[in-house]
N, C-alpha and C positions, 0 to 999 in steps of 0.2 A: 494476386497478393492478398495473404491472410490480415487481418488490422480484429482480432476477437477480445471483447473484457472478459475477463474469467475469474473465479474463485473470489468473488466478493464479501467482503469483510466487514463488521458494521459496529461501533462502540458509540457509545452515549455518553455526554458530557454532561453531568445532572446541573451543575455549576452555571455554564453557557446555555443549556438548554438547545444543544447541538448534537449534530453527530459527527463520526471520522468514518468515511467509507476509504478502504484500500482494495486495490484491487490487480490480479497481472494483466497487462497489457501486452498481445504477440503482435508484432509489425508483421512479423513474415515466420516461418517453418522454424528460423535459426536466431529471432530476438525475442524475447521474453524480458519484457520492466514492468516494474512497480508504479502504480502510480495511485495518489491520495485526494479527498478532495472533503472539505466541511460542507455539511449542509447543516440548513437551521431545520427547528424543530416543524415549522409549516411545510419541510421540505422543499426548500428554496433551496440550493446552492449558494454557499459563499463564499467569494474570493475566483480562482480557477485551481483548476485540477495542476495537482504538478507531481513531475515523475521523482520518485524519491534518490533513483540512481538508474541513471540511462551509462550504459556501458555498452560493451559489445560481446558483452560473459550473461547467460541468464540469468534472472532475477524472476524468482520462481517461488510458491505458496506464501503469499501474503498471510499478517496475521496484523491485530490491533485491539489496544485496552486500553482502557482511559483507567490514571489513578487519580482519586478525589484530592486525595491527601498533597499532593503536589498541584494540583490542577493541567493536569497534562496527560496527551496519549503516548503510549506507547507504540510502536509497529514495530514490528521484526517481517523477514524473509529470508528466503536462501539464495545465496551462490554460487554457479555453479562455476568452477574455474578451469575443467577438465573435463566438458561432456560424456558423460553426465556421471564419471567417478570422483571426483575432489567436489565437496560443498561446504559454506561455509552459512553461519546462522550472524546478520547483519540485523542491525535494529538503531532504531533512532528516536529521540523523545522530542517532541509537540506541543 
């Protein structure tokens, strides 16, 4: 069984002095999720990692921005609903 983090994604919170790492996560050949997780600026981890949408449709190239102006991140991904012809661009704010 495959379990690989891939395509790792990094934004800086100037405000918190943090960061937001996203990243895909494949369990096996046929799951592919998103998953996020804060870390402080000494690189410490904080909180736990958590998957943004565990489904059983992939969730595929993470991405992630922090805006100042609101104090929050962005992420977006794709998915995929129709291997691998139908996708759609999903995003959620932090």
């Amino acid at each position: 069984m495959v379990h690989d983090q891939l395509l790792p994604r990094v934004a800086y919170a100037s405000q918190a002095s943090a960061y937001m790492v996203v990243w895909e996560y494949t369990a096996n050949t046929s799951d592919h999720d998103i998953y996020a997780r804060q870390v402080g600026a000494d690189g410490q981890p904080i909180g736990v990692e958590q998957a943004l949408r565990y489904s059983s449709v992939d969730e595929t190239v993470p991405a992630v921005t922090y805006n100042s102006a609101a104090n929050e991140y962005l992420l977006v991904w794709e998915q995929e609903y129709s291997h691998p012809t139908t996708t759609s661009t999903l995003a959620v704010s932090v």
